[in-house]
N, C-alpha and C positions, 0 to 999 in steps of 0.2 A: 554904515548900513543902518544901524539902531537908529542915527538922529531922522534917517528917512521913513521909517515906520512910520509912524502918526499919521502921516499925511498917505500913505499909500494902503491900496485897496486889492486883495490879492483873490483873483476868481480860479476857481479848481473848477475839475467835473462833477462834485456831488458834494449836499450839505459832509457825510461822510469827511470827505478827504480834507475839506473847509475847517472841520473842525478839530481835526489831527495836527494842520497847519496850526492852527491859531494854538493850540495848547504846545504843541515845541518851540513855537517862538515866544509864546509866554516865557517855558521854564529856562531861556535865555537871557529871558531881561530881566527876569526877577535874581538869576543867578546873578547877571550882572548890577544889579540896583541901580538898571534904568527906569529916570523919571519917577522918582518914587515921591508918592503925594497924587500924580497924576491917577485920572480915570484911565481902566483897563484900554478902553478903547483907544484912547488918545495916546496910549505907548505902544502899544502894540498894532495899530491898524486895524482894520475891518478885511472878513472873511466871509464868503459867499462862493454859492454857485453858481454856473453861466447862466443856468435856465432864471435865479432868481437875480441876477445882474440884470438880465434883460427887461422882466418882470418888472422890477422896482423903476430903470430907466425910464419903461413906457406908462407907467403909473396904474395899472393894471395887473390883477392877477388873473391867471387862467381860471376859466369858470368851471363850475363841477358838470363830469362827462355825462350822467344823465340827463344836465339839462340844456347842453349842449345837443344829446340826441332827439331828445321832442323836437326843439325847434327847427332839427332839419327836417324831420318829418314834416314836422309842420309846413315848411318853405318846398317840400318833395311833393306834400299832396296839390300845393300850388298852380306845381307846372308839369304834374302829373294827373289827368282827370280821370284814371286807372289805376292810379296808387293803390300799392298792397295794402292789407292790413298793416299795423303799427307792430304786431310780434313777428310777421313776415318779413317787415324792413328792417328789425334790429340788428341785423347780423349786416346785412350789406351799407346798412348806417354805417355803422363802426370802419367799415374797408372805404367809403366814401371820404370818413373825418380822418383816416389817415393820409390819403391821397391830398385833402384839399391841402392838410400840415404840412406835406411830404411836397407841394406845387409851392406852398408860402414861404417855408424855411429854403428852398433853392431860388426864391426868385421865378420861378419861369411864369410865363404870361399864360393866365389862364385860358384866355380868348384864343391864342395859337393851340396850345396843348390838348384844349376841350376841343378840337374841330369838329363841325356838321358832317358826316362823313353821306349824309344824304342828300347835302344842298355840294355834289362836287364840283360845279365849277366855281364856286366862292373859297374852295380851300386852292383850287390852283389860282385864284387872284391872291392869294395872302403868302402866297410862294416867296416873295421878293422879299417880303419881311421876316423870311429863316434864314438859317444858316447853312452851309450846302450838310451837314452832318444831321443839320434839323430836320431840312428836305427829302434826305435819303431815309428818315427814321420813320418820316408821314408817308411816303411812296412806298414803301415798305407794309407797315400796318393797312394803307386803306389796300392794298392787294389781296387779303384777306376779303376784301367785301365785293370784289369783281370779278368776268366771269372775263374767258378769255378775249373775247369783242370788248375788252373797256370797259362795260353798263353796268353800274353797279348794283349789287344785286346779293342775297343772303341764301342763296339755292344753289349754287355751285357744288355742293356736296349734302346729299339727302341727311345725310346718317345726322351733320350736327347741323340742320336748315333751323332748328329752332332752339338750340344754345346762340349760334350767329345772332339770332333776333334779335333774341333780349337783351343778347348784349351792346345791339346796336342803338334800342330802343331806351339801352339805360346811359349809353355813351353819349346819344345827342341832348338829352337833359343836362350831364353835367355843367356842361359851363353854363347855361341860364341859371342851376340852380346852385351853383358857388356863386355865381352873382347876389343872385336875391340871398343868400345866407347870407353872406357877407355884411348888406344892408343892413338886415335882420337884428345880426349880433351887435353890428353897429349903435342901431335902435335902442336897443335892450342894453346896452351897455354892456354886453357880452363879449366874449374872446377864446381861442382856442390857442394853445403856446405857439403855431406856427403863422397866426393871425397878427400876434402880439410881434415876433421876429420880424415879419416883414413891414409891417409899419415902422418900426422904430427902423429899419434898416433903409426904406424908401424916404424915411426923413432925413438918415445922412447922405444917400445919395443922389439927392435932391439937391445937395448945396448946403443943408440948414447945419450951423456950425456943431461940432462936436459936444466944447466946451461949455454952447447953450443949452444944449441939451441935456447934460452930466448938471449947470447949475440948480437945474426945476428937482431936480430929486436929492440923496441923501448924500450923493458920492459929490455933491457940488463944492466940495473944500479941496476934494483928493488932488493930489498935483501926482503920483504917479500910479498906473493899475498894471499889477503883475499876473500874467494868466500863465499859470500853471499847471500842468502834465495834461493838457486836450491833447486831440488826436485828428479825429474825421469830423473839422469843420463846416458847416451847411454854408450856403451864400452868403446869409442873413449876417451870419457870427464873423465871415470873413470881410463883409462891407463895413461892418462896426469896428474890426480888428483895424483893419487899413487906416480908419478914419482918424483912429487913436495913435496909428502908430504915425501918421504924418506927423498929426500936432504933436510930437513928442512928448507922449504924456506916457508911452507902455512902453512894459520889457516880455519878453518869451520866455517861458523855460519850459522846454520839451523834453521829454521823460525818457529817454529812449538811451540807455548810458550802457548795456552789454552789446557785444558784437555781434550777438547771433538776433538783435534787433535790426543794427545797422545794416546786416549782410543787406544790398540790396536784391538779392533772388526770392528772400522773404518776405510775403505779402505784409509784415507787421511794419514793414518800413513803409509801405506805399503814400500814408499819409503823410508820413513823415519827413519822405524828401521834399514833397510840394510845399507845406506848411514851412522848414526853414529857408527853403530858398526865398520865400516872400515873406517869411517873419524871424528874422538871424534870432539865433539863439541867443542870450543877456548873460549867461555865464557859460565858463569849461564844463564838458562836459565831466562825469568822475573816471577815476584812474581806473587801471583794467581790473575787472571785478573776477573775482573767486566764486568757478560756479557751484553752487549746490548740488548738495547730495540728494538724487533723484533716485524714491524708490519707487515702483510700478506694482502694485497690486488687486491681481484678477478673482472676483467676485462671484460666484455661481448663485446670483440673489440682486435686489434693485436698493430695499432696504434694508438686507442684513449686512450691503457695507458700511452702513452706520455704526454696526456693532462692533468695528474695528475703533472707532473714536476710542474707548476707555484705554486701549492698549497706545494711543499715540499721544494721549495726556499723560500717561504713565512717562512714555518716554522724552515729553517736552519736560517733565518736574525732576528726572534723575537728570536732564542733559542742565537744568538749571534754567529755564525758560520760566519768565511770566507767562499768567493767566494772558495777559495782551499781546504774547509775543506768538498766539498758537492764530490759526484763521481756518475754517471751514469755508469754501467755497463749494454751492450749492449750484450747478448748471439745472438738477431739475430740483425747484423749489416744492415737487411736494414731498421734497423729502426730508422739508423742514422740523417736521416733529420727532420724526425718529430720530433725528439727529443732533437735537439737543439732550445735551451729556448731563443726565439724571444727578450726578455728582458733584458738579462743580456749583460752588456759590453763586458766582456772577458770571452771567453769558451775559451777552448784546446781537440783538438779533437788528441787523440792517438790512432787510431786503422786501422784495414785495414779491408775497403770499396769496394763490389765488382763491378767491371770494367761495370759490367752488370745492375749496379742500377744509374748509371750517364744519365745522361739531354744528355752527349756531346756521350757516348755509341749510344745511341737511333739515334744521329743526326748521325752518321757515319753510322751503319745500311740504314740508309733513302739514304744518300748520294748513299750508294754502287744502293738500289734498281732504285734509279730517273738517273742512268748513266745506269745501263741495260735496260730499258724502255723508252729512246729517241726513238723516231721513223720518217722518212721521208719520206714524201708525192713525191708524181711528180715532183714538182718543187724543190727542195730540202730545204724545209722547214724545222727545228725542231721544236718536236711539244714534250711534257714533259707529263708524266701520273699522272695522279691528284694526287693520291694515295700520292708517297714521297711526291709532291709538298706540300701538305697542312699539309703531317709530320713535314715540316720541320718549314714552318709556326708558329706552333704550338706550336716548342720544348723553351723550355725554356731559351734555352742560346741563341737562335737567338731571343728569343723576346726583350735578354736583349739590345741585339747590337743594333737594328732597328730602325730608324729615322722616323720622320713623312712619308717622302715620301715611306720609303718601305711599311710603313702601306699601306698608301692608293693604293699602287701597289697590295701589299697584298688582301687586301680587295676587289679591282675590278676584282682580279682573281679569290676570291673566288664568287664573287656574278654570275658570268656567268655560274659558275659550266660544266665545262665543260670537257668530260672523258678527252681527251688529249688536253693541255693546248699550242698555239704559241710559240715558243720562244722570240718570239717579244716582248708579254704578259705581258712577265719576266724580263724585263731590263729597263734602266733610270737613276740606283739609283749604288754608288757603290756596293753596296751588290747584288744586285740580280744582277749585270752583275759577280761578286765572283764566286755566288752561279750557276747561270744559264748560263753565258756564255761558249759558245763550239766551240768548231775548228772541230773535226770531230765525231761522233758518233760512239762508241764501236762495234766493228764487233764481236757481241756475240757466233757466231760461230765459232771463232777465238781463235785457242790456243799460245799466241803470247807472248813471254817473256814482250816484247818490248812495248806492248800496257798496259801491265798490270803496267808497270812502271808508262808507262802515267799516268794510271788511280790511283794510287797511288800519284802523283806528284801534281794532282786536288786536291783529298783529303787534301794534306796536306796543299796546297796552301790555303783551303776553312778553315782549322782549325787553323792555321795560322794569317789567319785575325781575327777569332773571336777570339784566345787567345788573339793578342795585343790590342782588344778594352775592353774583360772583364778586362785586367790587366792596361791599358795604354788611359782608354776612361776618359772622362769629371767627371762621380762618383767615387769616393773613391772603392777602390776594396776591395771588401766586403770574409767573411768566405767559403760564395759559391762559389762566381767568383773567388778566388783561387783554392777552389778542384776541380773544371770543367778544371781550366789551368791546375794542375796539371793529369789530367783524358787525355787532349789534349796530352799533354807531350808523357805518355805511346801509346797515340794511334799514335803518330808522331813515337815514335821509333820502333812499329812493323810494320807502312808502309815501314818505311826504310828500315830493317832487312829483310821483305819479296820480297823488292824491288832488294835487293842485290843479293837476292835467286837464282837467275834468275828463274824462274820456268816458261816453257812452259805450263801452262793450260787456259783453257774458262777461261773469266773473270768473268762469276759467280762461278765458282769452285773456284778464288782466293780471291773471296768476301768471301766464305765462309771458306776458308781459316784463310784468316783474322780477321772473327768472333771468331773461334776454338779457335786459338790464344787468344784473347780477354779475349775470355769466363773466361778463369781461371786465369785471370791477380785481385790480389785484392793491392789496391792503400795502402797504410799506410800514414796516416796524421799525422804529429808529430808539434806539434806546442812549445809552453813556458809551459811545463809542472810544471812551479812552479807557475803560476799565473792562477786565472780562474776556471770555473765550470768545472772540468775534464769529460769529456767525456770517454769511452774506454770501447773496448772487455776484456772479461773476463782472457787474457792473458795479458794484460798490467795491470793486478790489481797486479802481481807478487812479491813481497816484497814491498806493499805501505802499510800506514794502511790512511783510511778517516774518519774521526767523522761520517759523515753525508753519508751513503749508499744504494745506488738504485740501485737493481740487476733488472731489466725488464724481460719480456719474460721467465718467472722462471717456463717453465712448461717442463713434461714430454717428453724428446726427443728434448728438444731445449737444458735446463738446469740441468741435463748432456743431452751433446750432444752425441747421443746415437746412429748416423746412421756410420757403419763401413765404414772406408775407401776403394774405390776400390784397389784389390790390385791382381795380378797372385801369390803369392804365398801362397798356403792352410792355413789356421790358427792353422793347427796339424805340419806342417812343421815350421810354424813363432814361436809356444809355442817348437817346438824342438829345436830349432837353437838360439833360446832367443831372439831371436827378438817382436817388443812390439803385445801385441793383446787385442780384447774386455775388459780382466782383467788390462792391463794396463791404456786403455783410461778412465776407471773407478775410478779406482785408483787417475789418476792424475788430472780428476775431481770434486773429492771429496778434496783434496787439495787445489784445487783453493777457492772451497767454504768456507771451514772453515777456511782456513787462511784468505781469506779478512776482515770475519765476526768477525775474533776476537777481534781487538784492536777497533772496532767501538762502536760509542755510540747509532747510532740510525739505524737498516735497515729497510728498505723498500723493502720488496719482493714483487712484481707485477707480474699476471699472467692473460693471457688470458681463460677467463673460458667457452667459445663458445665451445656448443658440435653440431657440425653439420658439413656434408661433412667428409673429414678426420680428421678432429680436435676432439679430444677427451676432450678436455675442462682440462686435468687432470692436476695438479697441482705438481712441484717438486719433487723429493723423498725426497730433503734436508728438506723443509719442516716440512713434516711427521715427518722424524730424529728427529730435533730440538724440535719437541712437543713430541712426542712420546716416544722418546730412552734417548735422554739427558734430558727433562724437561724441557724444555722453556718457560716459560708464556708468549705465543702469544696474540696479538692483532689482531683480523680477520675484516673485511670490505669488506663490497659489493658495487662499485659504479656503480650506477643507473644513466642512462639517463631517467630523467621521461618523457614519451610521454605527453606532452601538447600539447593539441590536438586545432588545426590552428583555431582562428577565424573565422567562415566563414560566412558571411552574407547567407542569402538565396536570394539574390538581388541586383540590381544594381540601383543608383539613376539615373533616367530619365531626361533631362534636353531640355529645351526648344530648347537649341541650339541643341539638338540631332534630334530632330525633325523638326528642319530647314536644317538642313545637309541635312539629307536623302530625304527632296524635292527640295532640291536645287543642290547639285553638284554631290549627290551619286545618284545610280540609283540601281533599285532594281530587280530582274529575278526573273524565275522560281526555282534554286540552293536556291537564300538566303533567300526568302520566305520557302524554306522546312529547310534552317536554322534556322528561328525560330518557324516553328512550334515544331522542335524537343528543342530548347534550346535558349529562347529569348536572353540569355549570351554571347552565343556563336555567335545569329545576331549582336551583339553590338560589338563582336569585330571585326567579318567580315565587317558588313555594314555600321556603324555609325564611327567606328575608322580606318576602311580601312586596318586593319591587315593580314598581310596575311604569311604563312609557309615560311621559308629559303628555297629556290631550293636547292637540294642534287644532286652527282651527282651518276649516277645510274650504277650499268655493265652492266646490262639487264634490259628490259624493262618489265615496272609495266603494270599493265591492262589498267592503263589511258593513258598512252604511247600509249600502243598497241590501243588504241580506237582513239586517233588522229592522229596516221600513219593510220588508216583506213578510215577516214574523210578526210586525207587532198589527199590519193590516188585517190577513187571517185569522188573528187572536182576536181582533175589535167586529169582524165579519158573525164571527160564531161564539162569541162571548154573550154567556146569560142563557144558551139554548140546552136545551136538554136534548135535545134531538133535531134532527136537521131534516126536513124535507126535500124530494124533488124540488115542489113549489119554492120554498125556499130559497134555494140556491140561481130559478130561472127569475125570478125575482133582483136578483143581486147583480145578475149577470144584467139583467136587462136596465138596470137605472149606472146608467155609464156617468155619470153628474155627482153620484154619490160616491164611486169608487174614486175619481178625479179629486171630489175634495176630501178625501180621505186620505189620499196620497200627498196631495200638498199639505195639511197639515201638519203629516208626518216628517215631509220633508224639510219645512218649516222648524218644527220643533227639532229635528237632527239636526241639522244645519244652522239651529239657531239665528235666524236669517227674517228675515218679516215679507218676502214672497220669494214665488219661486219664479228663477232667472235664468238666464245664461245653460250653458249643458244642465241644468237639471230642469228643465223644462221638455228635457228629452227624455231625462230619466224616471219624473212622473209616466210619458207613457209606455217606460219598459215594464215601470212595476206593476202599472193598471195590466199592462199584456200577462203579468207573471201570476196574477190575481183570477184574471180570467182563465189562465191557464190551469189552473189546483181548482176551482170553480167545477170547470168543466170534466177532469180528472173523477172529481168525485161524484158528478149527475150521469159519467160513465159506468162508474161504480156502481153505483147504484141499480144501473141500468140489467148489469149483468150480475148482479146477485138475483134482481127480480124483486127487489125489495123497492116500497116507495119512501123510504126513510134511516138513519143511521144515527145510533146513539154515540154522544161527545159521552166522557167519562171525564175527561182532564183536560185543560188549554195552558201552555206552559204551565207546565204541573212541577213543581218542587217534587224533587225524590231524593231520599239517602238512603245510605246502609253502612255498617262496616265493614271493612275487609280487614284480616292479620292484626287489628289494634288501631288501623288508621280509618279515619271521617272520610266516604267518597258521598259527593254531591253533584246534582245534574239537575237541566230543564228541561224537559221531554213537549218539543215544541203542541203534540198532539195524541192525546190517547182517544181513542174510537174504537168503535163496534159494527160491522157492518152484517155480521153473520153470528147467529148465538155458537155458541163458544170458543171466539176466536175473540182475543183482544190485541189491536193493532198500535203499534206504536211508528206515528210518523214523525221523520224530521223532515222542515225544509230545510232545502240548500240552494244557493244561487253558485257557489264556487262548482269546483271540477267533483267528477264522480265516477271512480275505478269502479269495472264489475269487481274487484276483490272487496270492494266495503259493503257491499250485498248482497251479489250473490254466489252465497256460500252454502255449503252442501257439506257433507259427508265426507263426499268423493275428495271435495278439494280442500275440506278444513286444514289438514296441515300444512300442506303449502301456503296457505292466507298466513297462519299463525308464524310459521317460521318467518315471512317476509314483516307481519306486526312486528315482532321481537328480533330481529334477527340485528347485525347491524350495520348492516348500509341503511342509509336514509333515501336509498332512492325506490320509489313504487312502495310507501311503507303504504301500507291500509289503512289512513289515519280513524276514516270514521267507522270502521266495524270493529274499534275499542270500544268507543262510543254506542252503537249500538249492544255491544254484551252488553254492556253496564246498564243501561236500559233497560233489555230485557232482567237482568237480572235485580233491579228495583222491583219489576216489576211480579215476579214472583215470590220474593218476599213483601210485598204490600198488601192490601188488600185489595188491590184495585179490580182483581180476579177470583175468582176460585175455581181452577183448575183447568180454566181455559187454556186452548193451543195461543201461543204468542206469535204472532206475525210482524213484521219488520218492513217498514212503506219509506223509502226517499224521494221526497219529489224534490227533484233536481229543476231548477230553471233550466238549466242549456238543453232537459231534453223533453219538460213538459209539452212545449209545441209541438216536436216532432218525430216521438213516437208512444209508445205507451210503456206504463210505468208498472213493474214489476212490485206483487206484493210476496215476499219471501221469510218462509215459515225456520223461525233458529234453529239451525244445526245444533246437536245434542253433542258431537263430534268437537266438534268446532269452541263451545260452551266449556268442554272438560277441559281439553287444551289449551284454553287463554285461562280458566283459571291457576289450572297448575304453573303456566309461566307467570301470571300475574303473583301469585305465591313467591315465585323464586326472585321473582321482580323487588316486591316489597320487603322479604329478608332482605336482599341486597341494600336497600334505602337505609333498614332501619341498623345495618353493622355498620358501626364506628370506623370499623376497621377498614372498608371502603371508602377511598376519598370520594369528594366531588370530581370527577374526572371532565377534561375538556374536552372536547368531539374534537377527532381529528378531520375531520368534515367542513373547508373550509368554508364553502356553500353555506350551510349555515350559521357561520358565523357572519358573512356578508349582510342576510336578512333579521341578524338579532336585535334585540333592542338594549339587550345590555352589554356591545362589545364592547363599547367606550370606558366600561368600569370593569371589565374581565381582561385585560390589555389583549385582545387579539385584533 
């Protein structure tokens, strides 16, 4: 066997398996001290996969799939003079480039398969030239397009008359337009892997000899080629198989050495009996194999069975296992990260990773949205929409690059929160002059080849810089910061690719473009496949065996993967024509399973057992099989996450200093006084710790927005006046121009925002309604005192006093005078408004007060705290002297629609909230009361600080 090596060329299913081969047949010859002096090569033979067997034979490599897709587009708008947009077609692009692979690797005639199903009597003349299997597969499909008189016709059923169309409309193009591709690529010196198959396979079935064809390329010395552990052969592979095996130049070795392969009831045999009958197997098969210990373990989570990895390296290193001898099989690949094992030295990750689950994916999307969304002011400022900005922030491979200073750039752009951020904002640091810096702003209405370059040219600029620091920065470049360079990689060559396209469109049409693109790009990581915890999808497990095996994800419709391919040609036409269908992806998934499982000593089948949404929880069909049909003594396990349920005090310790605090630099209101009457926890973190919510930044405005663009308008309305007129006020009412832009620039400035858009274009004119509404309110007032004028005293007036030892502070939206010795204190309010928060009397003081103080939080009075405390500034200030105090709400929800109650304080009511407010504040300021939690769980729902109070 040794002396035969040199000369023989040994093809697997994947570089993978290629290179597993070639390294054990190494440590055989070197064990044996064969040929030594010789090149590696020359003793041991050359190692490849079929796909690049065939590649090298025809002297061509397959071209890159981006620019594969332009140019059908290209060859589609040809012989379509309707042709979609280019981000329209990309998706049925892709179903097209597999169909034409999926017609070239089987051989069938495109001219038959593509039939005119509109020109029908030229397909009943090409009848003679099918087969009767082919015949019934075309009688079949075009019945689909007839009505029951014969005529063919796409209205026999209303409901889908225009699905029918299009697909008839897309069906009769293909075969002109496999043709003209075909040329195209030809032209271009282009190929697609199933382009490359069929040529080199119509040149051996041509006549043209084998061995002439094996001389033009590398294998031109080889005298024997060995193909090792295939399975489900295409045409292509079987016309070149044959070719080689006449001239006696090949041997077979087919993979298939346990019994529950061979059974034939098992679809994993199906290829397997046609493949030896027409290619005998070259050796014995192995003697009867010792099956594996199969344990089954159900998941209630997708990627917390990952988290069972530490626990089965544990058990591969007591049971004595190499790093090499463990394998992680991945059915669903995005569960590639969690799944590599934080711990271990060397992993090898062999599988392909889609373009759409990467850190650096995410950050190009962001980039594309933060260049369509620059906008400029007057002066010709840029100004950045929060949105990408804080995506980008976020993503993880710009956090890896960022220096202290971008932090803190970072960090003060987020704290101002604000919708559309300076560009000013954003610069300092090299990165964010990378990231943010701009020359001119994208004219998005502009369909400009030219501009799209541009914006292409940034992108790659900005990816560019982060690959050379993930690869080239101060840290060791770690297993991620490689696959994010290599993710950049791909994404650099499809800016390029579309960059060269020239394409005139918007530049959000070529963002999306570009995404399209994207979308269907999956990365392949191929690292030192002989060293390491192997990682890999269920197609690189292809002639390996591993002692130690973890299939993940083992459930129903993941494990076989069970959802069909898109595809335009019927699956009665694809089973006529032989092309592969449902029974075959069946088939060749039922091979992957039992061949891996077989030479292993231990599996681990993992499944997620979550039945909820669309997840049916079910579990493998393999499974079942192995208990059921073969008899396998399983091992079954449930792992549990047990809910240990959070320590939670019912309390917080009180502390002296907290009680110095809050007399000394804090100061306490109306708000945080009903803070703890609802949740003393909840004051301690407001008042005593000074905690308070993250600013967010908003599209449109929340109710409390809209309540202080209504306060600070009133206050800009009657700011500076000593006194207010009728004239005045019908003045203000009447210039509707001035209140409009009054409102926008408040909304403006709340919203931080550079115009007003979207719902707050509506809520400009709630607020103008709410303006006119207090307007009008007070030229009623007026009206019915009899007076033609009323004195302002105060516009958000600053007020305090002490209470018991501690600082209370308030803003009294409005103090007025409308009648000599009465001074009025108004709040607006846009929220809700109980009769208990004004009007209160005598009769009803104590019921109001019991329900302020009491302690259910439901119907509490929140704002007639608020008003004592007012009134009671206001008696100790001078804002009076000895006038009656009146107490005014105007409420938005009832300004419009009825009239608004001016109510004189209860003296009742006055003595009673003091005396609780007394008993209140001993209570705050003893030690000896904790901070207690509301058992109220309501409120803790709406808190801001549950997250750090553990409820």
């Amino acid at each position: 066997m040794a002396d035969r090596l040199p000369d023989t060329v040994f093809i697997l299913p994947n570089k993978r398996s290629a290179m597993h081969l070639r390294h054990e047949v190494k440590a055989i010859t070197d064990t044996a001290g064969d040929g030594e002096g010789a090149t590696e090569k020359k003793r041991i033979g050359r190692y490849t996969s079929i796909n690049e067997f065939f590649q090298e034979l025809y002297g061509t490599q397959t071209s890159d799939r981006i620019q594969l897709l332009l140019t059908l587009y290209g060859c589609y708008r040809t012989v379509n003079e309707k042709a979609e947009s280019l981000d329209e077609f990309i998706h049925w692009g892709n179903v097209m480039l597999a169909d034409f692979d999926n017609v070239d690797k089987y051989m069938v005639d495109a001219k038959k398969i593509f039939l005119n199903v509109n020109d029908y009597k030229s397909i009943q003349d090409t009848y003679e030239y099918l087969t009767e299997t082919q015949k019934k597969a075309v009688m079949n499909f075009i019945s689909h397009f007839r009505d029951r008189s014969g005529r063919l016709t796409v209205n026999m059923d209303a409901a889908d008359a225009k699905v029918k169309a299009r697909f008839l409309q897309v069906w009769n193009l293909l075969g002109p337009l496999y043709a003209l591709y075909n040329d195209t690529l030809s032209d271009q010196g282009l190929a697609y892997e199933g382009k490359i198959y069929r040529q080199l396979a119509e040149k051996v079935k041509a006549g043209k000899n084998v061995k002439e064809i094996l001389s033009k390329g590398k294998y031109g010395r080889a005298k024997r080629f060995v193909f090792v552990g295939l399975n489900a052969l295409n045409e292509c592979e079987k016309t070149l198989l044959r070719a080689l095996r006449d001239a006696g130049m090949t041997e077979f070795v087919w993979d298939f050495s346990s019994k529950e392969i061979r059974d034939p009831r098992n679809k994993a045999s199906f290829f397997l009996r046609k493949n030896i009958e027409e290619f005998p197997q070259a050796f014995p098969l192995d003697g009867e194999l010792s099956r594996p210990h199969v344990r089954v373990i159900s998941v209630p989570s997708s990627a917390g069975q990952t988290k069972l990895v530490p626990q089965v390296l544990d058990f591969a290193a007591q049971n004595g296992y190499e790093p090499e001898d463990n394998a992680f099989v991945l059915p669903d690949e995005t569960l590639l990260m969690p799944a590599i094992p934080g711990s271990v030295e060397k992993i090898n990750i062999t599988m392909g990773y889609p373009m759409t689950g990467s850190a650096v994916y995410s950050l190009a999307e962001s980039l594309g949205r933060l260049l369509l969304t620059v906008r400029t002011d007057a002066d010709g400022l840029y100004y950045y929409y929060y949105k990408p900005v804080r995506e980008i922030f976020s993503s993880s491979v710009i956090r890896l690059v960022m220096t202290d200073e971008d932090r803190t750039v970072a960090d003060a752009v987020i704290a101002k929160a604000e919708q559309f951020i300076p560009s000013g904002s954003l610069a300092g640091t090299e990165l964010m002059d990378i990231l943010f810096g701009i020359d001119t702003p994208l004219k998005t209405s502009l369909a400009d080849a030219g501009q799209n370059a541009a914006l292409a040219a940034r992108m790659r600029k900005v990816l560019g810089y982060i690959k050379g620091h993930l690869l080239g920065g101060a840290a060791e470049p770690t297993s991620h910061t490689e696959m994010e360079a290599e993710f950049i990689e791909r994404i650099d060559t499809a800016l390029q690719k579309l960059s060269e396209a020239d394409i005139p469109v918007l530049p959000g049409t070529w963002l999306r473009l570009l995404n399209g693109l994207l979308r269907g790009e999956n990365v392949p990581f191929e690292g030192d496949a002989l060293e390491g915890v192997q990682v890999m999808g269920t197609l690189e497990t292809r002639a390996l065996d591993f002692k130690n095996l973890v299939i993940f994800s083992a459930n129903e419709d993941l494990f076989p993967h069970r959802s069909a391919d898109n595809s335009f040609i019927p699956p009665e036409l694809r089973k006529g024509f032989g092309m592969p269908t449902v029974d075959y992806q069946d088939a060749m998934w039922a091979y992957y399973f039992y061949r891996m499982i077989q030479r292993a000593e231990n599996v681990w089948i993992i499944y997620d057992s979550r039945t909820e949404g669309l997840l049916s929880g079910e579990e493998s069909r393999y499974i079942k099989q192995l208990e059921y049909h073969f008899g396998f003594p399983i091992e079954r396990f449930t792992a549990v996450a047990p809910l240990t349920p959070v320590a939670e005090d019912e309390s917080i310790e009180k502390t002296a200093e907290d009680v110095e605090s809050l007399k000394g630099e804090r100061h306490l209101s109306a708000s945080s006084m009903q803070s703890y009457l609802s949740c003393p926890a909840k004051f301690y973190y407001q008042a005593v710790k000074g905690l308070k919510a993250e600013d967010e930044v908003a599209e449109s405005m929340d109710a409390a927005t809209i309540g202080t663009l209504f306060h600070s308008c009133m206050e800009q309305l009657y700011k500076g006046k000593r006194e207010v007129t009728r004239e005045d006020i019908q003045q203000m009412l009447a210039d509707d121009e001035t209140l409009h832009t009054m409102v926008k620039t408040g909304i403006c400035d709340a919203m931080k925002c550079l115009e007003v858009e979207g719902r707050n274009i509506i809520i400009e004119e709630v607020v103008v309604a709410y303006i006119k509404g207090a307007l009008k309110h007070d030229l009623d007032l007026l009206r019915q005192s009899g007076s033609n004028r009323f004195r302002i005293i105060g516009l958000e007036r600053f007020l305090k006093t002490r209470i018991d030892g501690f600082n209370f502070i308030g803003f009294a939206d409005r103090i007025d005078s409308y009648k000599d010795g009465e001074v009025r204190i108004v709040d607006y309010k846009t929220g809700h408004v109980e009769d208990d928060d004004l009007l209160i009397n005598d009769s009803n003081a104590e019921a109001v007060v019991e329900k302020l103080f009491g302690e259910s939080n439901t119907g509490r009075p929140k704002i007639a705290l608020q008003m004592f405390l007012y009134d009671l500034f206001a008696h100790e200030s001078i804002l009076h002297e000895g006038e009656k105090v009146i107490n005014s709400i105007y409420s938005t929800a009832k300004l419009l629609t009825r009239p608004l109650p001016d109510v004189e304080e209860s003296p009742a009511f006055s003595d009673l909230v003091k005396e609780r407010l007394h008993t209140t504040l001993a209570e705050i300021a003893d030690t000896s009361v904790p901070w207690r939690r509301t058992s109220d769980k309501h409120v803790c729902s709406m808190c801001d600080f549950r997250s750090i109070c553990g409820r």
